[in-house]
TORMI-997879 format. One record per residue (C-alpha): residue in three letters; x negated, z negated, y. Coordinates in nm, 4 decimals. Layout:
% residues N
("ALA",(X,Z,Y))
...
***
This chain:
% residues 261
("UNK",(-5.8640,-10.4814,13.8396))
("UNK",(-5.5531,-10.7145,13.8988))
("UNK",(-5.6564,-11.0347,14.1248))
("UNK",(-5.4270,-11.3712,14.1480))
("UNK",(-5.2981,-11.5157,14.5163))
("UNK",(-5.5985,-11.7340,14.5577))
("UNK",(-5.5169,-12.1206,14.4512))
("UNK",(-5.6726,-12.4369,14.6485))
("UNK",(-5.7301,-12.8194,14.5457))
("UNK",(-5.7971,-12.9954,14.8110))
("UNK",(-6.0434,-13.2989,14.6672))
("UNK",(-5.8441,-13.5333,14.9232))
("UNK",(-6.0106,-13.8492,15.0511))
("UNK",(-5.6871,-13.8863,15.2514))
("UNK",(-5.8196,-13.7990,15.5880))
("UNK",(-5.6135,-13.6646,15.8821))
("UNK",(-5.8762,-13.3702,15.8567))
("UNK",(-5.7450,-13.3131,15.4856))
("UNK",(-5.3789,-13.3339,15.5927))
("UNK",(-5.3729,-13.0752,15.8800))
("UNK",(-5.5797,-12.8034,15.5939))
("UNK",(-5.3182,-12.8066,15.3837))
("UNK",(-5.0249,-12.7639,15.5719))
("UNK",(-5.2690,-12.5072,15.7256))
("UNK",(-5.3130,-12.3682,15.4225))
("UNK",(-4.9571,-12.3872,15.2792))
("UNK",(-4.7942,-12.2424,15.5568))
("UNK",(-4.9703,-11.9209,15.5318))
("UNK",(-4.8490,-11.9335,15.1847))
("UNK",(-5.1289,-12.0761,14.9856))
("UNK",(-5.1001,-12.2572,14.6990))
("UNK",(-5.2512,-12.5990,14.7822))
("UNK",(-5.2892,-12.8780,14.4490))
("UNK",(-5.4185,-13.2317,14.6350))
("UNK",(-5.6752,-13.3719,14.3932))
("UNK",(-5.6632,-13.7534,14.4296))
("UNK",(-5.9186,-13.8594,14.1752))
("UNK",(-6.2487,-13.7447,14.1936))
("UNK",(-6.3376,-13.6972,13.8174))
("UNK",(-6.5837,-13.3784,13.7770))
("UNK",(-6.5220,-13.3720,13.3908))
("UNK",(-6.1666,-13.3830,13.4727))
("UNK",(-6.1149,-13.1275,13.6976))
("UNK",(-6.3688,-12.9456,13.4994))
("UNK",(-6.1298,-12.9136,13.2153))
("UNK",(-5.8451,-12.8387,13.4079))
("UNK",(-5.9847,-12.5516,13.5466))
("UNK",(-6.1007,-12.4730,13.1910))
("UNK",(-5.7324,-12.5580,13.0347))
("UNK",(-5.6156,-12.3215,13.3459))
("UNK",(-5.8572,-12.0366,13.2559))
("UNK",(-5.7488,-11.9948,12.9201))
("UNK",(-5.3765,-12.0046,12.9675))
("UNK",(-5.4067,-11.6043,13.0363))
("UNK",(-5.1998,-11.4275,12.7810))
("UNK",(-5.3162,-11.0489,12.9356))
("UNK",(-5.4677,-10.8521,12.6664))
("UNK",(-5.4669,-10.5301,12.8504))
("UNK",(-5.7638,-10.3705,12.9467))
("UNK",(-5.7049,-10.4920,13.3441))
("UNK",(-5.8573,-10.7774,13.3694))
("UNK",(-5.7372,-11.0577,13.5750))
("UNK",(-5.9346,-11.1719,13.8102))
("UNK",(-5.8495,-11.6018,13.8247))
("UNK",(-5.9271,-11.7213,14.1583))
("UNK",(-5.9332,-12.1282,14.2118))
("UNK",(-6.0980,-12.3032,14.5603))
("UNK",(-6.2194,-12.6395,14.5575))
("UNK",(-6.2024,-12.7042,14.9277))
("UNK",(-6.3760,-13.0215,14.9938))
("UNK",(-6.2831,-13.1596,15.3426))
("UNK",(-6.5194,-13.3411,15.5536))
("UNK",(-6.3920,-13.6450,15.7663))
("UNK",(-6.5338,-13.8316,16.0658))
("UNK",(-6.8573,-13.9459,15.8893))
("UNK",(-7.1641,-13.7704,15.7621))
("UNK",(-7.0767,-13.5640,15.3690))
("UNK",(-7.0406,-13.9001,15.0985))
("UNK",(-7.2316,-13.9666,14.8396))
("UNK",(-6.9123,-13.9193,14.6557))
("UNK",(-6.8935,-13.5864,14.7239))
("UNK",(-7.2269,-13.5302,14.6812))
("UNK",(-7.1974,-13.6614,14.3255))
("UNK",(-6.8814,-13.4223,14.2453))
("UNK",(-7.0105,-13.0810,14.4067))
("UNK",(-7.3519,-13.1193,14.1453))
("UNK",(-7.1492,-13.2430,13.8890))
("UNK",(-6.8930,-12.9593,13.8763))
("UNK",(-7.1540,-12.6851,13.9629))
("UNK",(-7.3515,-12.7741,13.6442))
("UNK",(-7.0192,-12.8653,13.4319))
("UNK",(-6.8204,-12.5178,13.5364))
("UNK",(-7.1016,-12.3047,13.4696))
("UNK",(-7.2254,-12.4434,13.1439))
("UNK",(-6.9002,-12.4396,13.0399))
("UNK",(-6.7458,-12.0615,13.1294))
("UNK",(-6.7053,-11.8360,12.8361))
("UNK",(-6.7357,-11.4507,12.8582))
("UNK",(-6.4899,-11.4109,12.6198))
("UNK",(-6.1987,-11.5456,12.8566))
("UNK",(-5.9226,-11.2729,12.8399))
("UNK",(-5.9009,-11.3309,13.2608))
("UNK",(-6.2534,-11.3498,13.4992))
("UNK",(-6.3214,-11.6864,13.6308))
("UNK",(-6.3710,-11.6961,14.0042))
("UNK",(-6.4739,-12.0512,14.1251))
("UNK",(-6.5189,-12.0950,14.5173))
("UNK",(-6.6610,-12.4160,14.6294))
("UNK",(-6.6279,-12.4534,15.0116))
("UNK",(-6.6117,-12.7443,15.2612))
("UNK",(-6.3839,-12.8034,15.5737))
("UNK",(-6.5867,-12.9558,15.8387))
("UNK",(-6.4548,-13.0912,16.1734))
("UNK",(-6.7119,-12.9842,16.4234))
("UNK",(-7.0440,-12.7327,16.3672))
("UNK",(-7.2371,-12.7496,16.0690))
("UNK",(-7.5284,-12.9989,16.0505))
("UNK",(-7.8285,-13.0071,15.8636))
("UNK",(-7.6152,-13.2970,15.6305))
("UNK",(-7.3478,-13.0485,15.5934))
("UNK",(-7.5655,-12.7680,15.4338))
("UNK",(-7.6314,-13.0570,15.2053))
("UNK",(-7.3285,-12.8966,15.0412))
("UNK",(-7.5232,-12.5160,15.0102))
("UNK",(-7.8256,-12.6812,14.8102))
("UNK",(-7.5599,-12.8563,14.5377))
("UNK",(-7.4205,-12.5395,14.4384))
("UNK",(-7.0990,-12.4866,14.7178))
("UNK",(-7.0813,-12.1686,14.8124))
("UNK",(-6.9834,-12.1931,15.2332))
("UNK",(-6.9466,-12.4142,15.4722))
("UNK",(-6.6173,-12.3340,15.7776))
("UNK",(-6.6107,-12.5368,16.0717))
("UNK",(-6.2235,-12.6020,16.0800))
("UNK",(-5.9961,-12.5317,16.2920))
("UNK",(-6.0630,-12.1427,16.1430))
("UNK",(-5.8689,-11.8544,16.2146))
("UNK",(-5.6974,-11.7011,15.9183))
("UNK",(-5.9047,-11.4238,15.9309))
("UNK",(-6.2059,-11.5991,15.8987))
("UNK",(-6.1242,-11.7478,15.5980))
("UNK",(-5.9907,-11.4310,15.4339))
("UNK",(-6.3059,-11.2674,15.5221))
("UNK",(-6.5114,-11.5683,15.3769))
("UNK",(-6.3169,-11.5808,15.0414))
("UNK",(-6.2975,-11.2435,14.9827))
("UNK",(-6.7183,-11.1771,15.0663))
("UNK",(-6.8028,-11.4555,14.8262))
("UNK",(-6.5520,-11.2682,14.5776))
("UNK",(-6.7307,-10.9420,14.6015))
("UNK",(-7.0767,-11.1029,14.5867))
("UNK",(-6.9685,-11.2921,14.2667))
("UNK",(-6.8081,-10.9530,14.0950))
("UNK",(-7.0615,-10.7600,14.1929))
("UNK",(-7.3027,-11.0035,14.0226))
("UNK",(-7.0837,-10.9166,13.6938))
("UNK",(-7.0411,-10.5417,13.6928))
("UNK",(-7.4089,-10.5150,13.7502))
("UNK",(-7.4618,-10.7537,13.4230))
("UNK",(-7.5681,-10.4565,13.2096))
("UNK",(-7.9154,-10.4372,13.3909))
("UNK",(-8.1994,-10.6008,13.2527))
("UNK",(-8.5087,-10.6391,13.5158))
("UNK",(-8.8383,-10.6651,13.4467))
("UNK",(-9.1004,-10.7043,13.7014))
("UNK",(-9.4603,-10.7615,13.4595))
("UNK",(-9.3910,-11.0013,13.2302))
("UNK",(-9.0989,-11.1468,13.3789))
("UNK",(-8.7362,-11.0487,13.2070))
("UNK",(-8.3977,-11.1397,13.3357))
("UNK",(-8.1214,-11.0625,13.1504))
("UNK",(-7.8045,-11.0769,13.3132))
("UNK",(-7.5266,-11.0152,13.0514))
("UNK",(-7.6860,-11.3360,12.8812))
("UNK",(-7.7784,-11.4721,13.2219))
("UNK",(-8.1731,-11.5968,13.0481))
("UNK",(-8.4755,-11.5751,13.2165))
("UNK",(-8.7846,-11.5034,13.0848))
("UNK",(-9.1738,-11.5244,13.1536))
("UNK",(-9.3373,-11.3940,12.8701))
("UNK",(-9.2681,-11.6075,12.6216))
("UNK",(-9.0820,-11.8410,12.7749))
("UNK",(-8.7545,-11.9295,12.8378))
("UNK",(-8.6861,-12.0039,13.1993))
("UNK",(-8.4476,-12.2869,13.2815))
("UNK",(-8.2670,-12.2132,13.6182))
("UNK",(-8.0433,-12.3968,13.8397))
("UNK",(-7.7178,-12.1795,13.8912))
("UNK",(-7.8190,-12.1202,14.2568))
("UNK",(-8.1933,-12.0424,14.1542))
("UNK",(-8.0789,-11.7658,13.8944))
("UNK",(-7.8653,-11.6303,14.1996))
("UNK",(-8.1390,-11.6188,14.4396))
("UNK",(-8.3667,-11.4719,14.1600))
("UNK",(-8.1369,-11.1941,14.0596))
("UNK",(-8.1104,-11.0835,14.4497))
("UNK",(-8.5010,-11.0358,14.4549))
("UNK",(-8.4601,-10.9333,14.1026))
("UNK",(-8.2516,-10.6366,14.2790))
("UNK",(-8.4849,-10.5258,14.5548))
("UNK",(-8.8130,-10.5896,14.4068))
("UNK",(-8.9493,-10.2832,14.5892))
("UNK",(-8.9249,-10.3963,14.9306))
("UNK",(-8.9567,-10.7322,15.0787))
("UNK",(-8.5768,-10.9406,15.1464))
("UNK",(-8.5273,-11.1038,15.4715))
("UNK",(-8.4784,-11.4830,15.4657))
("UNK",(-8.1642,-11.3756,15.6534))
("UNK",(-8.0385,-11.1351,15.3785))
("UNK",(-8.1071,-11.4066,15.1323))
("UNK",(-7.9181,-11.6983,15.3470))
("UNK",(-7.5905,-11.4274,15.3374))
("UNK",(-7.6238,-11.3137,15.0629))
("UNK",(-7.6967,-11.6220,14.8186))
("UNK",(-7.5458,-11.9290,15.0563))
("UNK",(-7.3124,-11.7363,15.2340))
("UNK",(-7.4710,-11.8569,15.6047))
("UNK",(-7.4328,-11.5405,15.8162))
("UNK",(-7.5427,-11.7346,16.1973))
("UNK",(-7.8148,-11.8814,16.3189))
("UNK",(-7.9340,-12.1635,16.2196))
("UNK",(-8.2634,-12.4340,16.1074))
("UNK",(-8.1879,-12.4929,15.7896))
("UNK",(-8.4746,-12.4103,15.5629))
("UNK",(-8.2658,-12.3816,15.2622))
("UNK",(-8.4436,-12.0189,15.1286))
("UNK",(-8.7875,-12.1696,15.1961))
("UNK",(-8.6828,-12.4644,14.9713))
("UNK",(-8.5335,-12.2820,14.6482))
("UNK",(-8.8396,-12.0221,14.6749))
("UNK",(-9.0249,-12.3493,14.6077))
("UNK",(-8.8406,-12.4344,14.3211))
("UNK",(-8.8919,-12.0941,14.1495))
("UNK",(-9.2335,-12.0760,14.2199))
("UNK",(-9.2846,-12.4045,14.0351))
("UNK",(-9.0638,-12.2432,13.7188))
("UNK",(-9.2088,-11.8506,13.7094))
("UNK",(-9.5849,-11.9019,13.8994))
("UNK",(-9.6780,-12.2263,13.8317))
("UNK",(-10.0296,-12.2070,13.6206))
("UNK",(-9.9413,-11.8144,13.5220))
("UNK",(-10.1080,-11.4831,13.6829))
("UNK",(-10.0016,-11.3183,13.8545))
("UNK",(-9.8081,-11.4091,14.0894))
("UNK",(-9.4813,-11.2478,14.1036))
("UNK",(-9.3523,-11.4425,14.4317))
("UNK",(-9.4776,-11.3037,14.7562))
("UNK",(-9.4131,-11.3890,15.1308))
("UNK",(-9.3770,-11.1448,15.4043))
("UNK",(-9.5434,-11.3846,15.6429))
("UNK",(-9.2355,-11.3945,15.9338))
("UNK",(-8.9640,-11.1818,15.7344))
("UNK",(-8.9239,-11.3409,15.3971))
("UNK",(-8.9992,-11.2753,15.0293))
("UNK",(-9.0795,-11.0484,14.7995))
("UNK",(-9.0624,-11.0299,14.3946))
("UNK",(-9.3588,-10.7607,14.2945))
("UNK",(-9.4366,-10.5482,14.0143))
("UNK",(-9.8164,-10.6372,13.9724))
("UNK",(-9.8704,-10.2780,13.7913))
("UNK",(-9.7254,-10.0956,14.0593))
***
């Protein structure tokens, strides 16, 4: 499968922070677009316009890679960006088509000028997909573009699966959930998350697998982020049904289990 030189836009609030990751970024040859208006519907259908202009019909598909790189300045993450990051999460995903000629590959990641604070991961919970403290060295953020790659891929070559764990069913080809006779409704990041436990429902997943894996955290750190969108599918899959399908491993993590087996 053929893959594109990754492409940046830089949503650009016109901070000194923004200014030294592009030139950064262009003079390790990157291809860096400086968005000045912060429109999600716009850039949303740019990036769609931009998806479709693939004329390949061969059987290689081309894998489309486009980073919104959202750079953090002096101050705490705006409401502005706040606003944008949920806006184009929801927009992009509701609006990608599987029968694109090229494979979409949206990265969402932020630039931020010191260590990551609890504001910061802020960012994880609206649907970005990392978080750099920059300065970064370039290999850093080759090896941070090209894991969240291989986690999103790997997500679509295993899209012939269905699971079913009782009465749940997740389908991944039409990416629907399931319980009983219900349609689910999940949050892009909640199907993610579900579709990992989905994957090892035999054995219990770390909260640490899940941060990597799902947010893309690999250190240490406070944030409570797993605990908090295990809460949200409990609400959607156990709420007033038996049984349960969501277990914790008290001081480990969490476990989605068969109740036949």
């Amino acid at each position: 499968m053929k893959t594109e030189p990754v492409e940046v836009w830089i949503l650009d609030d016109g901070t000194e922070l923004a200014d030294e990751a592009a030139l950064w970024l262009e003079q390790s040859g990157t291809d860096v677009t400086r968005i000045k208006e912060w429109n999600a519907n716009l850039i949303c259908e740019q990036l769609e316009i931009d998806f479709n202009l693939s004329g390949d019909t061969s059987s290689n598909l081309m894998v489309k890679r486009r980073v919104l790189l959202f750079v953090e300045g002096a101050g705490s993450l705006s409401c502005q960006w706040k606003q944008v990051i949920t806006e184009i999460s929801s927009l992009y995903t509701a609006r990608m088509s599987t029968r694109l000629t090229c494979r979409q590959l949206l990265i969402c990641m932020l630039f931020v000028p010191h260590q990551p604070e609890p504001d910061s991961y802020t960012f994880l919970l609206l649907g970005g997909d990392d978080v750099i403290q920059f300065p970064c060295s370039r290999m850093e953020w080759d090896c941070r573009l090209q894991r969240t790659q291989l986690n999103v891929l790997t997500q679509d070559d295993d899209s012939t699966n269905i699971y079913q764990i009782g009465d749940l069913i997740i389908n991944p080809q039409s990416r629907t959930v399931r319980r009983g006779t219900t349609e689910l409704q999940l949050t892009a990041r909640e199907y993610e998350l579900l579709v990992i436990l989905a994957q090892h429902h035999s054995r219990p997943v770390s909260r640490k697998f899940l941060m990597a894996h799902v947010w893309s955290i690999d250190f240490d750190t406070t944030t409570n982020i797993v605990d908090v969108y295990i809460r949200y599918l409990r609400r959607k899959i156990d709420k007033g049904r038996n049984p349960k399908l969501i277990h914790t491993v008290r001081g480990y993590g969490y476990q989605l289990k068969d109740p036949t087996r």
